[in-house]
N, C-alpha and C positions, 0 to 999 in steps of 0.2 A: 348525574350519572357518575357512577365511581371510575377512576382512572387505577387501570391495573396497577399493582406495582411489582409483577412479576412481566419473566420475557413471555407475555402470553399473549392472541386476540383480544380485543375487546370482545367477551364472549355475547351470541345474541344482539347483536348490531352490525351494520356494516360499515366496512372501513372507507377509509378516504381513495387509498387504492382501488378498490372493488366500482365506486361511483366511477371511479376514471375511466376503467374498463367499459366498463357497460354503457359511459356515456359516449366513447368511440365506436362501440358496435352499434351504439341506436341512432348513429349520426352516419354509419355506413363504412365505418373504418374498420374491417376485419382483420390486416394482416400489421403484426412489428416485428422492424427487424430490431434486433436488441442485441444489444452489451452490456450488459447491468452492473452494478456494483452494491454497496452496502446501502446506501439508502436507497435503491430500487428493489430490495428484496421482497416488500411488501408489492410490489403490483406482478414482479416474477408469480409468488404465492397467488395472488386474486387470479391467474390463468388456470389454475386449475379448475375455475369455476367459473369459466366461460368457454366454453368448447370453440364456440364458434369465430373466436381470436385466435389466429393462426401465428405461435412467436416460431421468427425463423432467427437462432441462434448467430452472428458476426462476431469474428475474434479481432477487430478492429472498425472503431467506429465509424473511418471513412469508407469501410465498407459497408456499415448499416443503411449510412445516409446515400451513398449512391446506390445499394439494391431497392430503396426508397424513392428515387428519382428513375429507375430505369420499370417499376411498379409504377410508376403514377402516369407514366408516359405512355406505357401499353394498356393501361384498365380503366385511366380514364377518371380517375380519383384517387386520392389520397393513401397513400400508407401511413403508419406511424412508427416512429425510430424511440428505442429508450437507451438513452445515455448517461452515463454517471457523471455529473455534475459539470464543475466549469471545463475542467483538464477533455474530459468525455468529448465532449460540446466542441473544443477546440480542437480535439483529432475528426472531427467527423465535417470543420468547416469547409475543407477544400471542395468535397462533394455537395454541400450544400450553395457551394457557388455556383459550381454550373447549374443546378436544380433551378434556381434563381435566374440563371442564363434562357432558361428553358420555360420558365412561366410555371414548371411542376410546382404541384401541389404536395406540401409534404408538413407533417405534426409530427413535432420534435415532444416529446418528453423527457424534460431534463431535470435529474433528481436533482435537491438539494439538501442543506443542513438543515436540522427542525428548526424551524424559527426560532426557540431560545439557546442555539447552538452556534448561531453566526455570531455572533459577539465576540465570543472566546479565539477567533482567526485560527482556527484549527490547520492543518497541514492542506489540506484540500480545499480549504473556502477560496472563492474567486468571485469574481463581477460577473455573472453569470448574462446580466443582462445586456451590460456590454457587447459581449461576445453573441448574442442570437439578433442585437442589432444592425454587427455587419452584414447581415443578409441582406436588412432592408426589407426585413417582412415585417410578425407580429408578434409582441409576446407578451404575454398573461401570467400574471403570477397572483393567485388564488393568495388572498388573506385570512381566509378562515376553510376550515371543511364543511362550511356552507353553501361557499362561494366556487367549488371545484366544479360543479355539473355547469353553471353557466360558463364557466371559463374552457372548460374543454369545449363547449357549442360554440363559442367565439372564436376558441382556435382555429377549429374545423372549420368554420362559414370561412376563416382568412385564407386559410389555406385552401380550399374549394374555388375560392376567384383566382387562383395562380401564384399564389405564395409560398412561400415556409412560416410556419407560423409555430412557437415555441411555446410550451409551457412547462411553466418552471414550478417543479413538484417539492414542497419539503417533504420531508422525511416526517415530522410527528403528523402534518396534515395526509400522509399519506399511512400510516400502520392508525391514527385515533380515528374515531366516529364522525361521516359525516359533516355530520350538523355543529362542528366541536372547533374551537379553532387548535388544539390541542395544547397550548403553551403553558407549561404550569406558572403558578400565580408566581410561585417564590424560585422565578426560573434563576440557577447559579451563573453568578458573576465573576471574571477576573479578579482573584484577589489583587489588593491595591499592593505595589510594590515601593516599598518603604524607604528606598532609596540607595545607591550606589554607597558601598563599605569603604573607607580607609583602611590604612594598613592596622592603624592602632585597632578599631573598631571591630575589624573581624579578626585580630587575634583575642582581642577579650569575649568576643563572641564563642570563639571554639574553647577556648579555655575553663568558660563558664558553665555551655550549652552542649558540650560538645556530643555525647552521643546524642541528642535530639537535633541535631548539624545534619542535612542534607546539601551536599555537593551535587550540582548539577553540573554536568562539563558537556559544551560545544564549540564549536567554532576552531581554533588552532589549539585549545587546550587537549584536546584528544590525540594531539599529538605525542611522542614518546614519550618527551621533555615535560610536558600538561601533565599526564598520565602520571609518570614519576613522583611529579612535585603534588599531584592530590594523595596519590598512596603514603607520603611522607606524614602529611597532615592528618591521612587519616587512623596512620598508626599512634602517633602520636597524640590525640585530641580524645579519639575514639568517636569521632563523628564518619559519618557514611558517605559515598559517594557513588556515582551513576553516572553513566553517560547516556545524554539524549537519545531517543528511540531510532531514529535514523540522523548517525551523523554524515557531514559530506566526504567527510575523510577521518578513520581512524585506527592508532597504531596498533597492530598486534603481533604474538608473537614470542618467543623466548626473551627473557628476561626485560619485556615491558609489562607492566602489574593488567592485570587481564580485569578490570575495572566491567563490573555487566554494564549493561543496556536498558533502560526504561524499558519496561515492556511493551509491545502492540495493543497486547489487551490491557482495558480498564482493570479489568477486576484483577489481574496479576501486576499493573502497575500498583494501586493502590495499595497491595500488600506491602509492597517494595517500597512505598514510601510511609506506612503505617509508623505513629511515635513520632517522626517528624514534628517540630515546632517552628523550625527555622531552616526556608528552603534556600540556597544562596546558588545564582544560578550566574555560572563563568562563561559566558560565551555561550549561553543555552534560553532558550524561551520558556517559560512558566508550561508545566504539563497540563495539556487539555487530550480529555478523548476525542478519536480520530472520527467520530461517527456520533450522533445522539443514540441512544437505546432506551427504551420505555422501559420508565424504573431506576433507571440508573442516571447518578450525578455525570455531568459534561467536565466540570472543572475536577482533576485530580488531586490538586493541591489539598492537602487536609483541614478538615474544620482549624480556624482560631493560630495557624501557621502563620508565621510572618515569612515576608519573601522578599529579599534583597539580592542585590549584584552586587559583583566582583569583577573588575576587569581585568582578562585575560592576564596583563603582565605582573597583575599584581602577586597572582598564586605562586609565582617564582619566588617573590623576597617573599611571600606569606610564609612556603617551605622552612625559607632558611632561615623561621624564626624559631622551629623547634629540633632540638637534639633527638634526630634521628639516625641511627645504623642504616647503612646502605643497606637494602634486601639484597640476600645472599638467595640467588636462583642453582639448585640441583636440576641440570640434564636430565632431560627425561624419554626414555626411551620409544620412540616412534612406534604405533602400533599398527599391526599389518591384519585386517581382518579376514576372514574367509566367509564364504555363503551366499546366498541369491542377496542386492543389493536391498537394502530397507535406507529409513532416513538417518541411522546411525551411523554404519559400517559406510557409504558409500564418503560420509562428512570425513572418519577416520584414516580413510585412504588418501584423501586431499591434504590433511593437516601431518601424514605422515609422507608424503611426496614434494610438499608443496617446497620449492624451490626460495634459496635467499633474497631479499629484499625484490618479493613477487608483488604486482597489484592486482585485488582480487575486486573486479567488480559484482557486488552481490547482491542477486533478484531470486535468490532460491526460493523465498518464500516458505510454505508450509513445509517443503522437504529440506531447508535447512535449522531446524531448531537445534540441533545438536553441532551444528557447524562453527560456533565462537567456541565450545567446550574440544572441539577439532584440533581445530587452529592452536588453542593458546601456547604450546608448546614448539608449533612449527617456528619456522627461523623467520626475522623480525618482517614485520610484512604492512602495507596497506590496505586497507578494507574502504572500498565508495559503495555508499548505501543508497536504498531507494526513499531520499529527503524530502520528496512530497507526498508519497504516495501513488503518484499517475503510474501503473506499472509499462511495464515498453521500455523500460531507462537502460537495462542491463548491457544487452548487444550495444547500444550506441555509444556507452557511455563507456564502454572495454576498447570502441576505435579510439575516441577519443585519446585514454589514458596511451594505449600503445603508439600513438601519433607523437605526444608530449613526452614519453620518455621511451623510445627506441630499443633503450639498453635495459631495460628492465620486462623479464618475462610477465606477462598479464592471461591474468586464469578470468574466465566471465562463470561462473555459477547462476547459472538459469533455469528457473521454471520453463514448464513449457507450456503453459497457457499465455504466461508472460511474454515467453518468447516469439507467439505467434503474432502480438503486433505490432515488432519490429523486425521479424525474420530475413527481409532484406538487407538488413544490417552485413549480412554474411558476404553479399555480393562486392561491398565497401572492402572487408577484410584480405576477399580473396585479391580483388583488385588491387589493394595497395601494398598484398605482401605482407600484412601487421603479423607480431607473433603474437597470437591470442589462444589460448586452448580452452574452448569452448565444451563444456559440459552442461547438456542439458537433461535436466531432471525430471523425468518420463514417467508422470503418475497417470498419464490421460484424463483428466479432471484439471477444474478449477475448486482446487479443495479447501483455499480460503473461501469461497464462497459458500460452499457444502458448509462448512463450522458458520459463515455468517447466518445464512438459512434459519440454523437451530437458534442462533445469539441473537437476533433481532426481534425473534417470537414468531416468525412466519414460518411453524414449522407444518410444510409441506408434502406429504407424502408422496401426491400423485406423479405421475412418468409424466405428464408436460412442464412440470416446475422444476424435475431432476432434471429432462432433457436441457435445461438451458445452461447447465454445471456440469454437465460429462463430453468428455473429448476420445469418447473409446467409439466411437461408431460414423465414421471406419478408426481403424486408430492410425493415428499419423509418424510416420516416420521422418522422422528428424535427419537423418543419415543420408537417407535419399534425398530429400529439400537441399542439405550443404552440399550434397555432389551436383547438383542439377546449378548453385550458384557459382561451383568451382571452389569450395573447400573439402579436401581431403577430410572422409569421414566413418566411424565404425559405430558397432554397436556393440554395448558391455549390459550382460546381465547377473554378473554376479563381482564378487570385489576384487578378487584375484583377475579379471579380464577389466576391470577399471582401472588398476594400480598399470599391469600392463598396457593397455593402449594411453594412460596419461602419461607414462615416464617416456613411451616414446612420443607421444604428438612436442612435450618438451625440448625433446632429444632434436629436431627436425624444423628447420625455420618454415615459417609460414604459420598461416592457420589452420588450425582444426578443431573438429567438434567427434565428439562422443555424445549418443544417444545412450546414456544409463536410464536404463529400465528399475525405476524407485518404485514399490510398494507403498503405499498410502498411512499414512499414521493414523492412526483411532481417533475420529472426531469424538467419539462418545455421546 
């Protein structure tokens, strides 16, 4: 059987997802509460084509897993919970303790990497098995799409005698055939990394190679000082640089060189790194895609690329090995947008308000892509990204920073799908007084998910597959959630009411949060 090599079904066969499904309704398991993420897209999709699996949408997994347990306790049998991978799994375990306390019966489905996807240690891979073992139930993990209907019947009989019982779904067994284990024969491997460069080595390297030179910066290189000393090299050499897709900390800002970002998606990192021969990675991990996708390579790195390191301190004297002119930075005038907010104009009011040496915690996700082209002009600032992927990080990780530096304003730019499962966070804020001005970005959707949907090949049409990607029914107010925690809160629907209620939540110690109202950008 021919394996697609577009984002399509396997047309004319049934998927591995589809068996999962059908082998929990025929074992008597009709209701999941679900949180899905990109390698659950495919069994999201196979709901459209079982009516009588009922998915009740949870915007956090401890909430899937105990409306899971507080089901199994009144009906007397099992529900099932899908959760996105190890991070998934580990927000939903508190509720699977008590479950566990309780004797409930409960069938975990917990996505994973395709099987020739774990290799590469991507952002999100974890010990998945580990983690469904503290329960002290069962867990199955299917080796082929063979092997999927017997393992869901095993889960279910474990869980039926009073357990939690786990199965641990990959991703190519769950979008390929079946009967198929899905692995391709000539699955990509980490390219080997050739070794750690001297100072001599990687100056003849860029002198020789130098536009075919990719720079990869993390770790303390994203710093201003990092940052600086790759733009020196890279004017000088003519080789290229990037910084990691989610660094943990990085400078931005007037007169620090506004260095992009790896891309999220495969297919626009690869462009980004296209011509490469030599990827030299300073405080940064070799790029792998965040997800497998059917059709598409895992490893980013380009054919026949060599891949070396650099240690961090060396990029400093590497600098000041070539005659370069400081960059000369032209001020640049702040711009004040007007109109209902979209994912532009609301970024442009941020990066034209945004306050001196600010820390911006950043979970915007889909409605911040214009948000680094924002900023880069704002006054010199930090940027904490979302480094694993698990989203939830934004609100906590904005106490945190306002915790560890007092004296410094902290802006949290958040989704609000994101923001809904750690929304408690607010009640931290309001209690400890932090100054945080919270801006949450109000698409009512999970709209990375809507673009994963079409990117995976699970493209879905029907209202039960959309229903578990929309947040418009009822739609939720943000505003009222901060007042009911005790953060002082408004609502901005257009830029000129965003520019005004941020300059003063600034102006005003304490916390607050803004409910901007963002229109949706064109998945296409």
């Amino acid at each position: 059987m021919r394996r697609s090599t577009s984002l399509r079904h396997y047309e004319g066969v049934t998927t591995g997802a589809q068996i999962v499904v059908e082998r929990l309704l025929a074992r008597g398991v009709d209701v999941c509460f679900a949180n899905p993420g990109t390698s659950e897209m495919h069994f999201v999709a196979a709901l459209d084509g079982a009516p009588q699996m009922r998915p009740v949408l949870c915007l956090f997994e401890g909430v899937a897993t105990g409306a899971a347990d507080g089901y199994a306790r009144i009906a007397g049998r099992p529900a099932a919970t899908l959760l996105h991978l190890g991070p998934g799994l580990a927000n939903g375990l508190a509720n699977l303790h008590n479950a566990r306390r309780a004797h409930t019966p409960v069938v975990n489905v917990v996505g994973d990497h395709a099987t020739y996807h774990k290799n590469l240690d991507a952002p999100l891979e974890s010990d998945i098995e580990a983690l469904a073992a503290w329960t002290r139930g069962s867990v199955h993990r299917p080796a082929s799409g063979a092997d999927l209907a017997t393992a869901v019947d095993e889960a279910v009989a474990s869980a039926t005698a009073g357990r939690v019982a786990t199965l641990i779904l990959p991703a190519n067994l769950s979008w390929g055939p079946a009967e198929l284990s899905g692995a391709p024969a000539s699955a990509p491997l980490q390219p080997a990394d050739t070794g750690e460069l001297d100072l001599p080595a990687a100056e003849d390297l860029l002198r020789h190679h130098g536009d075919k030179v990719m720079l990869l910066l993390g770790g303390s290189a994203t710093s201003a000082a990092g940052l600086q000393a790759a733009a020196r090299i890279t004017a000088a050499t003519g080789a290229r640089a990037l910084v990691e897709t989610f660094p943990a900390k990085v400078a931005r800002g007037r007169g620090i060189p506004a260095i992009d970002r790896l891309a999220y998606l495969a297919e626009q990192a690869e462009q980004q790194l296209s011509g490469t021969t030599h990827l030299v990675l300073i405080g940064a991990r070799s790029p792998v895609s965040f997800f497998a996708y059917p059709g598409k390579p895992s490893n980013l790195v380009p054919k026949d690329t060599e891949v070396h390191t650099l240690g961090i301190a060396k990029i400093y004297s590497l600098a000041a090995q070539f005659d370069v002119p400081e960059p000369q930075t032209t001020p640049v005038a702040p711009v004040f947008p007007s109109g209902p907010l979209n994912p532009q104009n609301w970024a442009e009011v941020i990066g034209a308000l945004l306050p001196d040496d600010a820390i911006i915690s950043d979970e915007a996700n889909t409605s911040g892509v214009f948000l680094p082209a924002a900023t880069a002009a704002a006054p010199p600032h930090d940027v904490l990204t979302l480094t694993g992927g698990a989203i939830g990080q934004g609100l906590p990780v904005a106490i945190g920073a306002a915790i560890a530096a007092p004296h410094r304003p902290v802006v949290a730019l958040q989704a609000d799908g994101s923001a809904l499962y750690t929304i408690s966070a607010l009640w931290t804020m309001a209690r400890e007084q932090l100054d945080i001005t919270v801006v949450i970005l109000n698409n009512h959707a999970y709209a990375i998910l809507q673009l994963e949907l079409h990117r995976v090949g699970a493209v879905a049409a029907g209202d039960r597959a959309r229903s578990l990607l929309d947040l418009a029914n009822p739609s939720i107010d943000f505003a009222a959630i901060a007042q009911g925690f005790g953060v002082p809160a408004t609502h901005a629907t257009t830029a000129e009411e965003l520019a005004a209620q941020f300059r003063a939540a600034l102006d005003e110690p304490g916390p607050h949060l803004i409910d901007a109202a963002v229109a949706q950008w064109s998945i296409g």
